[in-house]
C-alpha positions as CSV (number, residue, x, y, z in Angstrom):
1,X,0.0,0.0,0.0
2,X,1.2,3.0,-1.0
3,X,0.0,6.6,0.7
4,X,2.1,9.6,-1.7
5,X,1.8,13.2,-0.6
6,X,-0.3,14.5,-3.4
7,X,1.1,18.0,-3.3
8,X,2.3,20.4,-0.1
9,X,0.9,17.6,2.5
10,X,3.2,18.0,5.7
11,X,2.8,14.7,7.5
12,X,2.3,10.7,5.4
13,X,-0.2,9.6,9.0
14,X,-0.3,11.6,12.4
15,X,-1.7,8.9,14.8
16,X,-2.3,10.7,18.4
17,X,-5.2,11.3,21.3
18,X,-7.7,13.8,19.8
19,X,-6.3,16.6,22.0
20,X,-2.8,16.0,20.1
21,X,-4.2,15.8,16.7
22,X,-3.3,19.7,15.5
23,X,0.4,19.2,12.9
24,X,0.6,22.9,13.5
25,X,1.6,22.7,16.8
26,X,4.8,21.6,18.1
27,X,5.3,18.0,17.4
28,X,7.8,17.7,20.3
29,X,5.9,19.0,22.5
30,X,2.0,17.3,21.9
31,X,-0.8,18.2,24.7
32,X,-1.4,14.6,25.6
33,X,1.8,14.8,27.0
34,X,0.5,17.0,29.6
35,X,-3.2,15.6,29.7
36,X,-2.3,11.8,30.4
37,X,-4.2,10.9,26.9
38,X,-3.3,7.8,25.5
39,X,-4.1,5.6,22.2
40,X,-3.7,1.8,22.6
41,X,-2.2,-0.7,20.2
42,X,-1.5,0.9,16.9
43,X,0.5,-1.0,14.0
44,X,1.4,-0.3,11.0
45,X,3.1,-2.8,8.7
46,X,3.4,-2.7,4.6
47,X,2.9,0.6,3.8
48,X,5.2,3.0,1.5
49,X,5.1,6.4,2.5
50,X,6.2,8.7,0.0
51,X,7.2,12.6,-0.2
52,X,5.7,13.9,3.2
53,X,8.0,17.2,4.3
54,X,7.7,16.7,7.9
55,X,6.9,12.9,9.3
56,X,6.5,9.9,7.1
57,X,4.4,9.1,10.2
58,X,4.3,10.8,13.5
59,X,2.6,9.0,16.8
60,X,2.3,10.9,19.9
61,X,1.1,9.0,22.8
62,X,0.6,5.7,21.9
63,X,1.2,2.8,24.2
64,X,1.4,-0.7,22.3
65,X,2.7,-0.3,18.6
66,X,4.1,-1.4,16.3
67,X,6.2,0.1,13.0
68,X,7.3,-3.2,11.0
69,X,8.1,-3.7,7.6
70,X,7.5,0.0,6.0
71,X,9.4,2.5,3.5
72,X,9.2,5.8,4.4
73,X,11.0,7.9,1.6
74,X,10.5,11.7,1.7
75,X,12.5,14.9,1.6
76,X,10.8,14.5,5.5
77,X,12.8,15.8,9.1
78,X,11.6,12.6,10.3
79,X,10.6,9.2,8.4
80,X,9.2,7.1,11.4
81,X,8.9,9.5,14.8
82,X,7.4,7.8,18.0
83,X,7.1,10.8,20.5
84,X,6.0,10.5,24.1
85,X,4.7,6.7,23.4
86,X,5.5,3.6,25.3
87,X,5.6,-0.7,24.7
88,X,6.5,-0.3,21.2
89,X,8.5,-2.1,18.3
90,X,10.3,-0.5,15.4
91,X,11.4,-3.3,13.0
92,X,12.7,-4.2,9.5
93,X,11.5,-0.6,8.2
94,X,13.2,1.6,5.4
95,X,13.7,5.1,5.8
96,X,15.3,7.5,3.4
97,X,16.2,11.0,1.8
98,X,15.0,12.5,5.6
99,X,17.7,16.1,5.2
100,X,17.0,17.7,7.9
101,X,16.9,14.9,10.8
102,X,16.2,11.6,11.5
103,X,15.2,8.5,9.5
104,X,14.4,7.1,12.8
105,X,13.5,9.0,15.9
106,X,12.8,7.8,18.8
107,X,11.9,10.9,21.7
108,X,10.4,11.0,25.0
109,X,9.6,7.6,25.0
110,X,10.0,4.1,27.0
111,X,10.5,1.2,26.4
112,X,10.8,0.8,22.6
113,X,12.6,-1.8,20.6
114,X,14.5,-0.6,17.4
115,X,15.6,-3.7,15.4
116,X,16.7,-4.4,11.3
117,X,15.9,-1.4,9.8
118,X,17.7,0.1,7.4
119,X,18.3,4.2,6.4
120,X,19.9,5.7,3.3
121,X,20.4,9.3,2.2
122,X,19.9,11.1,5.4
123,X,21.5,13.8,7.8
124,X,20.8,11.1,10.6
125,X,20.7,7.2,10.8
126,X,18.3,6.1,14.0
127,X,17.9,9.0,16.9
128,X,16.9,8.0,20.6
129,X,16.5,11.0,22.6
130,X,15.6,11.8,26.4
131,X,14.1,8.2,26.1
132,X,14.1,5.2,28.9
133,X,14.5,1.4,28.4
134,X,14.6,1.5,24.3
135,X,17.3,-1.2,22.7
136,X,19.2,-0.2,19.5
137,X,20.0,-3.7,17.8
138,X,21.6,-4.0,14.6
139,X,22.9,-6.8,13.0
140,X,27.0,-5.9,14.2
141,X,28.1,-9.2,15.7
142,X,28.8,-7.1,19.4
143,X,25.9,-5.3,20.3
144,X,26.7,-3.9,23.5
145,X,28.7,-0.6,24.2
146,X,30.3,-0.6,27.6
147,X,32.0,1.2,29.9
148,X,33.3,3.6,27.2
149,X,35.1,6.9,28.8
150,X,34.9,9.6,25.9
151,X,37.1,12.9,27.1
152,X,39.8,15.8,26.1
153,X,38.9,15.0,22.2
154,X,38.8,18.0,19.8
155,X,36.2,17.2,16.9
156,X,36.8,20.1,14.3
157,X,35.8,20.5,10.2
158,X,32.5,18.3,10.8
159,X,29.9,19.2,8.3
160,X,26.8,18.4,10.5
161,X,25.1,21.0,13.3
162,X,25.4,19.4,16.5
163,X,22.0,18.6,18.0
164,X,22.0,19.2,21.8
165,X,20.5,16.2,23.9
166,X,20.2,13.9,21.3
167,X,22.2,10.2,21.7
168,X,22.3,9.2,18.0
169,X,23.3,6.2,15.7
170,X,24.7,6.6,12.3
């Protein structure tokens, strides 16, 4: 199943509480946050989405999804973007051509699983930020990083904005 932006449409499918459903307002930052409003097992698997220029597909506040086996291909910030949503499963998706982010985001959210996806053409691979309990696994044969002490490094001539807060994954 295909769902292409016929012309100027901003988000591919915003899945969120009715009080969270407005795309102009801050997508960080959705009202069901605050309220306690909460959908309950959402999936969506199979679908292309195709030429959104802000989410391939959004969800705010959903507890119980699942994003399996979709494309998300868009000139998009994000492809796939989970926000404030818990119990959830991010697998075997594509995301590409997202400039100005993310394929993947994960924010503000527990307990997700991100797992055999792949992302092309992007600023960003898979983002998990201010987020509890979510797993990153890839197909790398270690999966783990450990007791890792990063300090007194200069990083200079790097072509990317840095993105305060944000733990990513290229």
């Amino acid at each position: 199943m295909v769902l292409e932006n016929a012309g100027g449409q901003s988000y591919g499918l915003w899945v969120s509480p009715v009080d969270s459903a407005d795309p102009t307002a801050d997508p960080e930052r959705p009202p069901c946050g605050l309220s306690g409003a909460t959908l309950h097992g959402f999936v969506l698997s199979g679908f292309t989405l195709h030429g959104f220029l802000q989410h391939g597909a959004h969800l705010a506040c959903v507890d119980s999804f699942a994003l399996t086996g979709n494309v998300s291909d868009g000139k998009a910030v994000y492809g796939l973007f989970p926000i404030l949503s818990r119990h959830g499963v991010i697998a075997h998706n594509e995301a590409m051509h997202t400039g100005q982010d993310a394929a993947l985001d994960v924010g503000q959210s527990d307990n997700v699983l991100i797992s055999g996806n792949r992302g092309h053409d992007h600023l960003l691979g898979i983002e998990v930020e201010n987020s509890r309990q979510c797993d990153v696994l890839t197909d790398k044969l270690r999966t783990t990083q450990e007791h890792t002490l990063v300090a007194f490094n200069r990083v200079h001539g790097n072509n990317r904005a840095a993105i305060p807060g944000k733990l990513v994954y290229y």
